[in-house]
PDB file of N, CA, C and O in Angstrom:
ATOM      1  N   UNK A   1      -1.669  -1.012  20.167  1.00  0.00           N
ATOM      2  CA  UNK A   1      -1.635  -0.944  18.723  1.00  0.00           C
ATOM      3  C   UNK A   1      -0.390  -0.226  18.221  1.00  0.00           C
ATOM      4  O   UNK A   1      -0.404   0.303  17.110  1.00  0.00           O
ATOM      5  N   UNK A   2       0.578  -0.194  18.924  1.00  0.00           N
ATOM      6  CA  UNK A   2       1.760   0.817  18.500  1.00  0.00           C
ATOM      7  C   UNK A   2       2.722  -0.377  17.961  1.00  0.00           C
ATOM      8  O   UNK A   2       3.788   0.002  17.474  1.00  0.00           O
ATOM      9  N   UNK A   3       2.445  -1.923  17.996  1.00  0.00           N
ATOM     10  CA  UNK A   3       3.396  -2.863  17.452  1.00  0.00           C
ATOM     11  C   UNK A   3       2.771  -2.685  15.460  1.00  0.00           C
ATOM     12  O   UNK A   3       2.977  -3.618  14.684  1.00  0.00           O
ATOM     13  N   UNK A   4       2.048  -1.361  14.986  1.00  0.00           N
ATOM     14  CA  UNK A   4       1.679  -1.664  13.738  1.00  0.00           C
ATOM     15  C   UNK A   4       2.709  -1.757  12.902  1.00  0.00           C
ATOM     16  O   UNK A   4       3.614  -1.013  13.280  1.00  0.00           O
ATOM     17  N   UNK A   5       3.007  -2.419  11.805  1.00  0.00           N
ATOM     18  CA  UNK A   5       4.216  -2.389  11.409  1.00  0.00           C
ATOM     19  C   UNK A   5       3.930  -1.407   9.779  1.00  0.00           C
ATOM     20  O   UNK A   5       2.840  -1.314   9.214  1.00  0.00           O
ATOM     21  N   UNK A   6       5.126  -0.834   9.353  1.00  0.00           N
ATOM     22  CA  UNK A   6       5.543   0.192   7.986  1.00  0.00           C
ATOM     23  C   UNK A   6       5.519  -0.687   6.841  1.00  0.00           C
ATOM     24  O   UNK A   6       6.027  -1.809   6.844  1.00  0.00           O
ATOM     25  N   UNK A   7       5.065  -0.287   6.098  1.00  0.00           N
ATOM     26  CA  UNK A   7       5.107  -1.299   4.460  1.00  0.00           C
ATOM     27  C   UNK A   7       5.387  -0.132   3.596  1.00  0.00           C
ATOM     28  O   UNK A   7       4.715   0.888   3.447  1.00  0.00           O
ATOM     29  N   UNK A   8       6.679  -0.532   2.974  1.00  0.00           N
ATOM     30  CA  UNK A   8       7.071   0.660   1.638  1.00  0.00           C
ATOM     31  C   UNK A   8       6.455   0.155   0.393  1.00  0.00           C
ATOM     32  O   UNK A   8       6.610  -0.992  -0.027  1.00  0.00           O
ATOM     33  N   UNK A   9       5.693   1.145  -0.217  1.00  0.00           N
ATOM     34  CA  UNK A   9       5.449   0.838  -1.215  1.00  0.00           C
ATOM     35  C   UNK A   9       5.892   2.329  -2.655  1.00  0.00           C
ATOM     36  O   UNK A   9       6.041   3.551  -2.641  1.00  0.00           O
ATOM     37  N   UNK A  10       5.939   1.255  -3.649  1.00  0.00           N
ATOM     38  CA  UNK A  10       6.224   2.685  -4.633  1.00  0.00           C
ATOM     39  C   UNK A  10       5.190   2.925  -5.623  1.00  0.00           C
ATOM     40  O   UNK A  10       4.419   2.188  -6.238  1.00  0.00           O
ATOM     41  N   UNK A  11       5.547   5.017  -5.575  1.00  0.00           N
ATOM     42  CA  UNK A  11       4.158   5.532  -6.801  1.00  0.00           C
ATOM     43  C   UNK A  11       4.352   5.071  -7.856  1.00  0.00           C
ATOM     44  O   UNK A  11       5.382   4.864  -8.497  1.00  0.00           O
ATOM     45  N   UNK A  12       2.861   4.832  -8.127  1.00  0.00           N
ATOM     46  CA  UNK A  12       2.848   4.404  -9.823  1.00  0.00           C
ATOM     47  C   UNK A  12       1.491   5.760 -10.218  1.00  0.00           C
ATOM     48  O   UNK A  12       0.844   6.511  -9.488  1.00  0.00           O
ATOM     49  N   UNK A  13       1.522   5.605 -11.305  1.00  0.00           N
ATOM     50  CA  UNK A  13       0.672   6.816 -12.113  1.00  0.00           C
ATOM     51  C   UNK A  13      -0.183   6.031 -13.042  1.00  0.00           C
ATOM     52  O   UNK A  13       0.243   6.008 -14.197  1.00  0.00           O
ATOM     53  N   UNK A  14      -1.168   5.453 -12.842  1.00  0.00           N
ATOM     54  CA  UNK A  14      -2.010   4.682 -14.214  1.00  0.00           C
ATOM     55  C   UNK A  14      -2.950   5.861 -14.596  1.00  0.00           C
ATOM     56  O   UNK A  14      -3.094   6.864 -13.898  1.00  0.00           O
ATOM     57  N   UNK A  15      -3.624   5.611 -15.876  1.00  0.00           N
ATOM     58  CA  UNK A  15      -4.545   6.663 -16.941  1.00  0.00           C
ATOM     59  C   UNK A  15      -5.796   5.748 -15.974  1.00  0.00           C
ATOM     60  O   UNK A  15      -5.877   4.629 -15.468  1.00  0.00           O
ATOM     61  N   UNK A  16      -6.435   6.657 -16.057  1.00  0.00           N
ATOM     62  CA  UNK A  16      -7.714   5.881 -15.625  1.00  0.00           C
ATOM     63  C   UNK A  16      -8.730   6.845 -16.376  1.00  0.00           C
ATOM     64  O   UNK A  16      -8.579   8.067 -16.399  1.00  0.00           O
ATOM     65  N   UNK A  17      -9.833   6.142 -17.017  1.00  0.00           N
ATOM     66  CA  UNK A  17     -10.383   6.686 -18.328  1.00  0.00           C
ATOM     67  C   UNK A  17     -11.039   7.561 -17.915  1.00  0.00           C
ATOM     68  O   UNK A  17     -11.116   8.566 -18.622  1.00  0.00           O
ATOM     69  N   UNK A  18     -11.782   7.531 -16.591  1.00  0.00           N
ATOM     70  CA  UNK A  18     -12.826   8.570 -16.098  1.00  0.00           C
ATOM     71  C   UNK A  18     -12.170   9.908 -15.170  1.00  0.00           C
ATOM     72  O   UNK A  18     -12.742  10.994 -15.080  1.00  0.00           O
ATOM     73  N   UNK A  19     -10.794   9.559 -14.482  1.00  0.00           N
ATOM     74  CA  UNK A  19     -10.380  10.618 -13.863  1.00  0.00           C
ATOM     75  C   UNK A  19      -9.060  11.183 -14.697  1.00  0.00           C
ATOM     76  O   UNK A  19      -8.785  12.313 -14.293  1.00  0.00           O
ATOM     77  N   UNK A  20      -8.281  10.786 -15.606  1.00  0.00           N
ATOM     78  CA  UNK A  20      -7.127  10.622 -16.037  1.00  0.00           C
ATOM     79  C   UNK A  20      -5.977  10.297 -15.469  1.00  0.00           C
ATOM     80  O   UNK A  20      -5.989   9.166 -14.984  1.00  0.00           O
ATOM     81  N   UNK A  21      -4.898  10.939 -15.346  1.00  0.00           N
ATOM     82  CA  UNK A  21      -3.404   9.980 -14.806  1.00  0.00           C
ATOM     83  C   UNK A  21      -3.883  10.161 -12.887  1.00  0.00           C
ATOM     84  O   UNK A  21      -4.150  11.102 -12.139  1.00  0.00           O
ATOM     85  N   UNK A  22      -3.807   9.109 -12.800  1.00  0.00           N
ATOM     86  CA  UNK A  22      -4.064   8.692 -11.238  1.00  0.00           C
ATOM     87  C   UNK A  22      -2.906   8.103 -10.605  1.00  0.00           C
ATOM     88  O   UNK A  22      -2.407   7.053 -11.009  1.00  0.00           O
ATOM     89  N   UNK A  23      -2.351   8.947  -9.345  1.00  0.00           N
ATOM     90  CA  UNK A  23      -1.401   8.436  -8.440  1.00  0.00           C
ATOM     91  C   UNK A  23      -1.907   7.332  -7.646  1.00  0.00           C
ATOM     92  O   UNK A  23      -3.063   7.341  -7.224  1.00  0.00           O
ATOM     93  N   UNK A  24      -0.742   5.961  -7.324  1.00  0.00           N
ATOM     94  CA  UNK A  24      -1.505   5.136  -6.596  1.00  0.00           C
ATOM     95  C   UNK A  24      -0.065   4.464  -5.775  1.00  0.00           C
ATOM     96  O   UNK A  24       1.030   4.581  -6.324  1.00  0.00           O
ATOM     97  N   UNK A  25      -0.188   3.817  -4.526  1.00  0.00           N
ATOM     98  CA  UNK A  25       0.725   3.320  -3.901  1.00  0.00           C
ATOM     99  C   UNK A  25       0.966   1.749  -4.250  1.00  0.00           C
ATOM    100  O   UNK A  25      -0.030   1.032  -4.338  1.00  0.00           O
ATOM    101  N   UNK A  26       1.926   1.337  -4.398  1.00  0.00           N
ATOM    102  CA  UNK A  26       1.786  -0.490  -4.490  1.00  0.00           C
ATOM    103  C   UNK A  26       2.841  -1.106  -4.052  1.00  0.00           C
ATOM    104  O   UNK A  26       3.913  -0.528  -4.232  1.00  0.00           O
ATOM    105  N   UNK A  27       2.847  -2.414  -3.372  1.00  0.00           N
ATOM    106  CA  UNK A  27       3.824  -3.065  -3.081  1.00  0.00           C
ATOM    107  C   UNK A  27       3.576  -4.182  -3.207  1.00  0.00           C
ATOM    108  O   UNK A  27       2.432  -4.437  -3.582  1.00  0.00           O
ATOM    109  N   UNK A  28       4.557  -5.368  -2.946  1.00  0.00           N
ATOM    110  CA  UNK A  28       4.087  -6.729  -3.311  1.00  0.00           C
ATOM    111  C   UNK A  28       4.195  -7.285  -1.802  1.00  0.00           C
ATOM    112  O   UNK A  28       5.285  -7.497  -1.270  1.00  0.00           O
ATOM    113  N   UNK A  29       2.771  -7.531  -1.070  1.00  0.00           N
ATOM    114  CA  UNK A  29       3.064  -7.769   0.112  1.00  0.00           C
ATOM    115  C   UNK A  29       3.887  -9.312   1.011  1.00  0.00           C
ATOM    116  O   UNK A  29       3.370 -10.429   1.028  1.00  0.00           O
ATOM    117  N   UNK A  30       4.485  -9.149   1.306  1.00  0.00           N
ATOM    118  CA  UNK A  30       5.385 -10.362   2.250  1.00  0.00           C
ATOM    119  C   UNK A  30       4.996 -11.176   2.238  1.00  0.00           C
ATOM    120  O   UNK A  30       5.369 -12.143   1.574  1.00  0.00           O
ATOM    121  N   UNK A  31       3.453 -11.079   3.474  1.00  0.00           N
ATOM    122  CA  UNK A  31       2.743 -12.115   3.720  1.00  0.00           C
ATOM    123  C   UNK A  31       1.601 -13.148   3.075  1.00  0.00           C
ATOM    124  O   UNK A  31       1.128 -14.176   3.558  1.00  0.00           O
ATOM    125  N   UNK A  32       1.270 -12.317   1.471  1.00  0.00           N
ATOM    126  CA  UNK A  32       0.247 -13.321   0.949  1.00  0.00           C
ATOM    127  C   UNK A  32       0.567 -13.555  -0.470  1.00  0.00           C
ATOM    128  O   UNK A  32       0.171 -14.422  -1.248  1.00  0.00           O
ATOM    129  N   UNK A  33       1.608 -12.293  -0.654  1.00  0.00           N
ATOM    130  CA  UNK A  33       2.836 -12.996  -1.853  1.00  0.00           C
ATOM    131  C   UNK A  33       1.430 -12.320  -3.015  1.00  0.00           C
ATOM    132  O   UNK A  33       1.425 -12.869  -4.117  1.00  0.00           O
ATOM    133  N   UNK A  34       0.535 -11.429  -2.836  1.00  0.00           N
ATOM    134  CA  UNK A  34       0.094 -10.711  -3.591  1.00  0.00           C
ATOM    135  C   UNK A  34       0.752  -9.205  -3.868  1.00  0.00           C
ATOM    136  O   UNK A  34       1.579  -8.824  -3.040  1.00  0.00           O
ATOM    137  N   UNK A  35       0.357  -8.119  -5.247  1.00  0.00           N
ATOM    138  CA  UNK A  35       0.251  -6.885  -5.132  1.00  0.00           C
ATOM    139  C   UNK A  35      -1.001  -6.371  -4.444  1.00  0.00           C
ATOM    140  O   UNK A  35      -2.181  -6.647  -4.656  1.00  0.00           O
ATOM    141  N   UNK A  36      -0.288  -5.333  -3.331  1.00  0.00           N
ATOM    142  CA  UNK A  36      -1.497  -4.766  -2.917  1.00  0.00           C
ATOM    143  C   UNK A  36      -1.544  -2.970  -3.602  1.00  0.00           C
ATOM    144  O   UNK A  36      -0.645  -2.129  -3.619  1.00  0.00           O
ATOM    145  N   UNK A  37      -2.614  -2.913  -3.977  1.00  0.00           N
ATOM    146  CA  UNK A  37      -2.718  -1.187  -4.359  1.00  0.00           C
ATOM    147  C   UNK A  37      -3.459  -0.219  -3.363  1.00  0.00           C
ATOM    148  O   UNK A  37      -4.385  -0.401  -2.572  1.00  0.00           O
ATOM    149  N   UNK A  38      -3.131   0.256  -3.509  1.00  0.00           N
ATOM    150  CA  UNK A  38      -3.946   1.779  -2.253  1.00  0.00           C
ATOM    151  C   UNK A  38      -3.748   2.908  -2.932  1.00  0.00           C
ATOM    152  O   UNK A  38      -2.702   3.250  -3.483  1.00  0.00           O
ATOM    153  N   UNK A  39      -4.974   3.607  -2.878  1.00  0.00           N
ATOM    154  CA  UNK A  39      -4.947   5.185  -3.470  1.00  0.00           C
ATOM    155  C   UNK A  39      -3.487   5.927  -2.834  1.00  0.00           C
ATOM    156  O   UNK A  39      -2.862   5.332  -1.956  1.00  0.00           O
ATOM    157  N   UNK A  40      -3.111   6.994  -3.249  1.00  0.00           N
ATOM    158  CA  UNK A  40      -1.402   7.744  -3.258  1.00  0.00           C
ATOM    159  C   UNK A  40      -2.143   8.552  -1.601  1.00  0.00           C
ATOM    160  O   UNK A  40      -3.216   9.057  -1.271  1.00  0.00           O
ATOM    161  N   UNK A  41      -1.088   8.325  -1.088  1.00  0.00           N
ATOM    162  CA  UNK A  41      -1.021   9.479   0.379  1.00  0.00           C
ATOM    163  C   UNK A  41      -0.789   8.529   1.715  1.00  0.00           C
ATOM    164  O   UNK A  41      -1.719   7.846   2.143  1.00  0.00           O
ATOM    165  N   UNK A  42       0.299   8.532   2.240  1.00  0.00           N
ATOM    166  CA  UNK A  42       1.217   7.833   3.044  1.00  0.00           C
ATOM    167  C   UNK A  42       0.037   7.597   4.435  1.00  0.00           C
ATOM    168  O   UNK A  42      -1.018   8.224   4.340  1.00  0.00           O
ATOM    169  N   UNK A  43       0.212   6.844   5.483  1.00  0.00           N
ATOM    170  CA  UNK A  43      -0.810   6.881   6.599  1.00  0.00           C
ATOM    171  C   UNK A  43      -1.158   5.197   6.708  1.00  0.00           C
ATOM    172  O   UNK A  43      -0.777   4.311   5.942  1.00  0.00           O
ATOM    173  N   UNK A  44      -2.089   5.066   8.033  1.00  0.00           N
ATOM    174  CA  UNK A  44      -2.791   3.809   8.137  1.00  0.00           C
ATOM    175  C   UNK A  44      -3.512   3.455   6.918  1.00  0.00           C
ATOM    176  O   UNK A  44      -3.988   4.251   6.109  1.00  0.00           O
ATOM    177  N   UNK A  45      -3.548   2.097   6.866  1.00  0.00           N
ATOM    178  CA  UNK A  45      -4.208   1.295   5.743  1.00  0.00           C
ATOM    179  C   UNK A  45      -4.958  -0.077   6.188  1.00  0.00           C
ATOM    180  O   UNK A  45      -4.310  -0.854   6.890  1.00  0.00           O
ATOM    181  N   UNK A  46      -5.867  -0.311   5.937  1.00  0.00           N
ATOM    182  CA  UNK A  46      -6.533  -1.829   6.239  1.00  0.00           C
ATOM    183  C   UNK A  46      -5.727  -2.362   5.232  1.00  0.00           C
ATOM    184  O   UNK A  46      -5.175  -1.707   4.348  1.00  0.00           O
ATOM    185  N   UNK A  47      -5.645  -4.294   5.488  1.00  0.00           N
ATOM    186  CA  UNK A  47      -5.054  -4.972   4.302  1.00  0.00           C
ATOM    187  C   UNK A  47      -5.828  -5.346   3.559  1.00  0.00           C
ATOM    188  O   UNK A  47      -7.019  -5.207   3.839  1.00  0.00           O
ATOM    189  N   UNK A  48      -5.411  -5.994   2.266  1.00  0.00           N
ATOM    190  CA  UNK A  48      -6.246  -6.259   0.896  1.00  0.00           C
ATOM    191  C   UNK A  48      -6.183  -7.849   1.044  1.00  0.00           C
ATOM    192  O   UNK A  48      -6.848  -8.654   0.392  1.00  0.00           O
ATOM    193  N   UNK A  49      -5.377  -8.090   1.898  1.00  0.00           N
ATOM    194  CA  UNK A  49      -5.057  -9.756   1.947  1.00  0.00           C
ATOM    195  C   UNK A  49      -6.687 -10.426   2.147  1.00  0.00           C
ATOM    196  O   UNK A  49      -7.621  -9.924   2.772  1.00  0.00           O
ATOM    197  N   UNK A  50      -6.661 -11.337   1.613  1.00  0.00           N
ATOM    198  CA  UNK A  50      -7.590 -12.340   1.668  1.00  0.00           C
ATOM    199  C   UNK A  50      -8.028 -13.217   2.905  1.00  0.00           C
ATOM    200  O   UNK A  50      -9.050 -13.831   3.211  1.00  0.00           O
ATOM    201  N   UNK A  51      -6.655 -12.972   3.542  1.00  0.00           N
ATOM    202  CA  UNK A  51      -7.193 -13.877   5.347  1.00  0.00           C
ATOM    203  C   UNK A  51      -6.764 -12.619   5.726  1.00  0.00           C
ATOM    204  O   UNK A  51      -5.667 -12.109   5.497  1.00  0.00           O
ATOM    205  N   UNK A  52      -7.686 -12.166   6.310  1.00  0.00           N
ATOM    206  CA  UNK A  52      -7.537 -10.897   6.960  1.00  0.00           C
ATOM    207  C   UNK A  52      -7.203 -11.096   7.920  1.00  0.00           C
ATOM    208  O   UNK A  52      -7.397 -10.108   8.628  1.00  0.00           O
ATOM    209  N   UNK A  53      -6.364 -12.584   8.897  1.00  0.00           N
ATOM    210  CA  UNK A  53      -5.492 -12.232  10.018  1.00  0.00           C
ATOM    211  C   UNK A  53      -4.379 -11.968   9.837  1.00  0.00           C
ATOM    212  O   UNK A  53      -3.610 -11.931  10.797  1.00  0.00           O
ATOM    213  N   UNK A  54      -3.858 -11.651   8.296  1.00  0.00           N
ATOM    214  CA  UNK A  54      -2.391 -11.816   8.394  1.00  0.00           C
ATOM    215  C   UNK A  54      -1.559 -10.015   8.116  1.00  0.00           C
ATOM    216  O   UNK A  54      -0.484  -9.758   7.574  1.00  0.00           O
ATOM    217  N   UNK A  55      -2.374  -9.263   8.609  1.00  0.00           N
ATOM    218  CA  UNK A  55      -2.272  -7.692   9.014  1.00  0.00           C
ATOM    219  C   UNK A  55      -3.194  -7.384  10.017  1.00  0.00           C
ATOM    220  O   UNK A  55      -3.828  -6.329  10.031  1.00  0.00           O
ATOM    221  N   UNK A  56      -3.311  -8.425  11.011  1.00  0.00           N
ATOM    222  CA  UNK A  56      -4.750  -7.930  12.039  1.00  0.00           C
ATOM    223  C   UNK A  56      -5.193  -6.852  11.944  1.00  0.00           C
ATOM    224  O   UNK A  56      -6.338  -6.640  11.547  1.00  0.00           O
ATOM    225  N   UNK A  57      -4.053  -5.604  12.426  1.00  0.00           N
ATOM    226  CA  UNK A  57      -4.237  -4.403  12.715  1.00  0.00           C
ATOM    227  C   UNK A  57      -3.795  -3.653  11.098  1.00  0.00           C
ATOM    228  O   UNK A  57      -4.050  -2.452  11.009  1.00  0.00           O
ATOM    229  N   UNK A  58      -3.376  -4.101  10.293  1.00  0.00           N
ATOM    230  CA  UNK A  58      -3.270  -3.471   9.209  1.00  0.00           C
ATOM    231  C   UNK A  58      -1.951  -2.413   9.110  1.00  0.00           C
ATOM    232  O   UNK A  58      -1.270  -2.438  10.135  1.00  0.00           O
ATOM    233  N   UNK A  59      -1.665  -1.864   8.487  1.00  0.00           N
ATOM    234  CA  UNK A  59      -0.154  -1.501   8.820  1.00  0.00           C
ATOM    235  C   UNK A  59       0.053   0.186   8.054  1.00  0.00           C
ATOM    236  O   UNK A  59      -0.627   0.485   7.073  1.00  0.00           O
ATOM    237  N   UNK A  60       0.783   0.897   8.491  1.00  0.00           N
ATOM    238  CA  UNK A  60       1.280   2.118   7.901  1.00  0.00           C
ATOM    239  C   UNK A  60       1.748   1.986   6.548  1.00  0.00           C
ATOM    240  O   UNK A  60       2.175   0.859   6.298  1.00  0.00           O
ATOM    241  N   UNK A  61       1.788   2.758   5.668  1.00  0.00           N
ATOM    242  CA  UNK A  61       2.027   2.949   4.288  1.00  0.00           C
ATOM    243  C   UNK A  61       3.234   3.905   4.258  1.00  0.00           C
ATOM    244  O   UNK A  61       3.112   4.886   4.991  1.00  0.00           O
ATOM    245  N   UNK A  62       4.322   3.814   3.585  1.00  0.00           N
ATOM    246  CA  UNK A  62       4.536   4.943   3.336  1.00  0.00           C
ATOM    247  C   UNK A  62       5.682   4.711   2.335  1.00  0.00           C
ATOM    248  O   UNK A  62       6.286   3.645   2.223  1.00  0.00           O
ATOM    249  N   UNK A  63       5.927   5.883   1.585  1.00  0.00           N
ATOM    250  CA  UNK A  63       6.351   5.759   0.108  1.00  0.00           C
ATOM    251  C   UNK A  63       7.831   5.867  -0.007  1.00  0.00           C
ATOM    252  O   UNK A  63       8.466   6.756   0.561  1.00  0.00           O
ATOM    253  N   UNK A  64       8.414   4.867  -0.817  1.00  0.00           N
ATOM    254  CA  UNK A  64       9.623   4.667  -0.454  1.00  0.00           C
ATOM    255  C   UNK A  64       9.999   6.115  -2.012  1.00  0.00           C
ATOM    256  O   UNK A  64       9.275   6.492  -2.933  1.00  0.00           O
ATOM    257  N   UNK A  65      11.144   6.433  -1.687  1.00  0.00           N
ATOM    258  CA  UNK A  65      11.703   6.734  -2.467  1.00  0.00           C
ATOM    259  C   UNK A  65      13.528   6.503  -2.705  1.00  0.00           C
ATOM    260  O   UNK A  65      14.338   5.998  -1.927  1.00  0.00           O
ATOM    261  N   UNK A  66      13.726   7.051  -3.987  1.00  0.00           N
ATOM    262  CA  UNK A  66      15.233   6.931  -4.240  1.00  0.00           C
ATOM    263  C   UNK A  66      15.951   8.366  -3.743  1.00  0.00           C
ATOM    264  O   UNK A  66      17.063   8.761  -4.093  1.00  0.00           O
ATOM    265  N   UNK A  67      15.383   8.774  -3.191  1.00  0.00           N
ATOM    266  CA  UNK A  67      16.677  10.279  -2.991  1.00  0.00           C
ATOM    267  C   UNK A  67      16.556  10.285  -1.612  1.00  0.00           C
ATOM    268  O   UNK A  67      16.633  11.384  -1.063  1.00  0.00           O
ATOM    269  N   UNK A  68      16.345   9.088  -0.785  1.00  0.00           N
ATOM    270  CA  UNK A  68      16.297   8.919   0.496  1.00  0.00           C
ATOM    271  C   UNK A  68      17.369   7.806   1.064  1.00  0.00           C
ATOM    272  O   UNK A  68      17.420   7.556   2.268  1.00  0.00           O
TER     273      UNK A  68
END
């Protein structure tokens, strides 16, 4: 499982009515040509894709930034 592959995605901050401003990760993924969202905090992730063979193993997250 060490072939998992890195997906950059960038923070976004939406209001969310019940918790207020909420950090969240997003990217527009490669393979199913959707946005995928994931709660904020870098690490393993299952995919959101719809044929769930096309991240078998699901892939690392981690947050791209500009001062990098």
């Amino acid at each position: 499982m060490n072939n998992i592959p890195t997906v950059y995605a960038v923070k976004k901050t939406v209001n969310c009515a019940l918790n207020g401003p909420t950090d969240l990760l997003t990217f527009d993924c490669p393979k199913c040509g959707k946005t995928h969202t994931h709660g904020y905090g870098e690490g393993h992730r299952v995919s959101h894709c719809s044929d769930s063979t096309l991240w078998k193993h699901g892939y690392y997250l981690k947050e791209k930034r500009d001062d990098v």
